[in-house]
One Martini backbone bead per residue (centre of mass of N, CA, C, O) as a GRO file, in nm:
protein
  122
    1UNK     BB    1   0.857   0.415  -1.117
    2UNK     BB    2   0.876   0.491  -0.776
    3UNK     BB    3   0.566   0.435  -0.577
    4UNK     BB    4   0.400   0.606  -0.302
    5UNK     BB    5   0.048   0.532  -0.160
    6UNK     BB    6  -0.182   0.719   0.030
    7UNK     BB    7  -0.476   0.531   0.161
    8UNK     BB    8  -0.754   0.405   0.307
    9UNK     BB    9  -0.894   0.356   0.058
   10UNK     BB   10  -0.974   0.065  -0.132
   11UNK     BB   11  -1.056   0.189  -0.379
   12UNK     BB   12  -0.804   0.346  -0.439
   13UNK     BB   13  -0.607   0.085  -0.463
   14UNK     BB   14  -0.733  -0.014  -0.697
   15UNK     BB   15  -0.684   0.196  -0.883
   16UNK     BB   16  -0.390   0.252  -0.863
   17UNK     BB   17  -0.323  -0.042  -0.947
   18UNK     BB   18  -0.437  -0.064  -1.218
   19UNK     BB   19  -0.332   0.168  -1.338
   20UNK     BB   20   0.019   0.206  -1.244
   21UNK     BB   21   0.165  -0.074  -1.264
   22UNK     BB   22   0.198  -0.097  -1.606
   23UNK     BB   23   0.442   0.174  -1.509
   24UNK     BB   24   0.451   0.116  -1.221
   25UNK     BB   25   0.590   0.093  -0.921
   26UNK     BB   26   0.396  -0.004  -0.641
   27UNK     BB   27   0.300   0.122  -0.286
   28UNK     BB   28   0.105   0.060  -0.060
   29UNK     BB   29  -0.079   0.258   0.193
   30UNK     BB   30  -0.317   0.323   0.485
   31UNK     BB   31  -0.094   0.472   0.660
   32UNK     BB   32   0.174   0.644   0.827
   33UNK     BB   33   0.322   0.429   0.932
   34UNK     BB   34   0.345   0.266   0.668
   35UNK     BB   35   0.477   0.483   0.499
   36UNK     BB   36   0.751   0.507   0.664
   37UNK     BB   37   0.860   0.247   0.631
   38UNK     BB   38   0.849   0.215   0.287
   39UNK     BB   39   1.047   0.446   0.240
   40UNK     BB   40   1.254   0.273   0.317
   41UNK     BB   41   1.249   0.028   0.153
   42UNK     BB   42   1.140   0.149  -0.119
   43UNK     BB   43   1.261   0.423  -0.241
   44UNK     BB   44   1.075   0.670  -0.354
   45UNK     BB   45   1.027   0.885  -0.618
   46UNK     BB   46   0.703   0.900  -0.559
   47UNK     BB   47   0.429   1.060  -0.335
   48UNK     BB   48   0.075   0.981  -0.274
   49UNK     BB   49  -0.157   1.172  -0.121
   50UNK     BB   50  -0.377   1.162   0.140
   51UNK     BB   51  -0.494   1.387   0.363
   52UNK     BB   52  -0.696   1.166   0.473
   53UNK     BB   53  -0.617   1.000   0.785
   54UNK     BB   54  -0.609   0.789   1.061
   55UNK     BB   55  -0.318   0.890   1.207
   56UNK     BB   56  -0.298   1.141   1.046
   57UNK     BB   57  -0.207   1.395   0.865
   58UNK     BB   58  -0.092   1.482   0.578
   59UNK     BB   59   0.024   1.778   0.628
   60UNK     BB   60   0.243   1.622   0.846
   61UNK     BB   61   0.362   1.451   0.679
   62UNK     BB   62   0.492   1.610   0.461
   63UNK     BB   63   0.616   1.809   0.703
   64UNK     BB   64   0.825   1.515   0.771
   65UNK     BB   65   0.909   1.480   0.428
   66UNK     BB   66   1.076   1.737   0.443
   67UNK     BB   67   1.279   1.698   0.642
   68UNK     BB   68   1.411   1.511   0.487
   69UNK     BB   69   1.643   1.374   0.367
   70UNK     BB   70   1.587   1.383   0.008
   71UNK     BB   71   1.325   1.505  -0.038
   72UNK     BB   72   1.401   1.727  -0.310
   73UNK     BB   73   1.340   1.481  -0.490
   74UNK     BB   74   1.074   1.428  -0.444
   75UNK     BB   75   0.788   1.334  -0.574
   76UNK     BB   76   0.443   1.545  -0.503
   77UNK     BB   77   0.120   1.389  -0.442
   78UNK     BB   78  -0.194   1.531  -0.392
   79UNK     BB   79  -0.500   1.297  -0.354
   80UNK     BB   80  -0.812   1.421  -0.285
   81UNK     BB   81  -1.083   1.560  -0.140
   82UNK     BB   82  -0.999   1.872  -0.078
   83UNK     BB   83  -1.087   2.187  -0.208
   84UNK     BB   84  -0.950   2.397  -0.024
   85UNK     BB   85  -0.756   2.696  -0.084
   86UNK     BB   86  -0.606   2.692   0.186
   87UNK     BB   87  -0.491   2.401   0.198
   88UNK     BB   88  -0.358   2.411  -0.025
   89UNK     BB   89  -0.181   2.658   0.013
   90UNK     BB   90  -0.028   2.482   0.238
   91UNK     BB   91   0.091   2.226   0.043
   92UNK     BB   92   0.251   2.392  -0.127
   93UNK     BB   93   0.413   2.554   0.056
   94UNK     BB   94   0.563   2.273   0.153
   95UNK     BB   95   0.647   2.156  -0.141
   96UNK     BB   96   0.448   2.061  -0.359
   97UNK     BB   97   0.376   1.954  -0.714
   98UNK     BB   98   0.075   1.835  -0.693
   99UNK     BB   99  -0.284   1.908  -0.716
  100UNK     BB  100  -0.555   1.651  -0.656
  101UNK     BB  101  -0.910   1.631  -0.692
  102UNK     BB  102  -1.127   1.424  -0.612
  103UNK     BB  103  -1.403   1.405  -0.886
  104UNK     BB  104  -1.236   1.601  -1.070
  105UNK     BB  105  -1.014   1.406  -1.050
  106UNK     BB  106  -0.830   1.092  -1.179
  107UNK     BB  107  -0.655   0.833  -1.206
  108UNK     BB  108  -0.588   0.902  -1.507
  109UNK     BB  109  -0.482   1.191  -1.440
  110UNK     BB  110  -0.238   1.074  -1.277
  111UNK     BB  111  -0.149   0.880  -1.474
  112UNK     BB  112  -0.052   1.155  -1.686
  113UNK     BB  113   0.107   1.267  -1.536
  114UNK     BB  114   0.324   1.093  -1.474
  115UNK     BB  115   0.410   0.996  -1.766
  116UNK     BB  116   0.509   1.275  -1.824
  117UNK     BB  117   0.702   1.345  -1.614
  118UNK     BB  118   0.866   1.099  -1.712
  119UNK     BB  119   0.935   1.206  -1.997
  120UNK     BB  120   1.070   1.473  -1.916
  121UNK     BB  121   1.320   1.318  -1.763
  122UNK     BB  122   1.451   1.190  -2.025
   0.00000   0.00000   0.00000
């Protein structure tokens, strides 16, 4: 499955690549100017995002990549630090697919999600 994650911590970077690397592609941006570049080039199946960016809100990226034609196929997952019921709500309702809290769920927990959803698109 080809991934992009969004995140500007560089320790979740290397976490998601160590993850994720050995059964997915995987390309990173720490920012949401570069995960624009990204989509075009890299034609993501599936995008993982941190809601704190540095550069714009998760919440703004994932509503302009909703926007996008072709986004209704796109497996969308954030991985975030916000626990927060209101904002969850606000992210769902936007269709994402699942929502992650760092600290509760781990990038292991990440990393079989992704996983299972992909046995069972098989």
């Amino acid at each position: 499955m080809r991934i992009l994650a969004i995140d500007a911590d560089e320790y979740y970077h290397r976490s998601l690549k160590e993850a994720l690397e050995p059964h997915h592609q995987l390309r990173l941006a720490a920012t949401v100017r570069a995960a624009k570049l990204a989509l075009q080039e890299f034609e993501p199946e599936a995008v993982i995002t941190e809601l704190l960016l540095p550069d714009q809100t998760g919440y703004d990226f994932l509503e302009s990549l909703f926007n996008r034609s072709g986004a209704n196929n796109l497996l969308t997952i954030v991985f975030t630090r916000i626990d927060n019921l209101e904002d969850i709500a606000a992210v769902l309702a936007l269709g994402v697919n699942h929502y992650l809290v760092k600290g509760r769920d781990r990038v292991a927990d990440l990393n079989n999600l992704l996983l299972t959803l992909q046995t069972n698109a098989l």
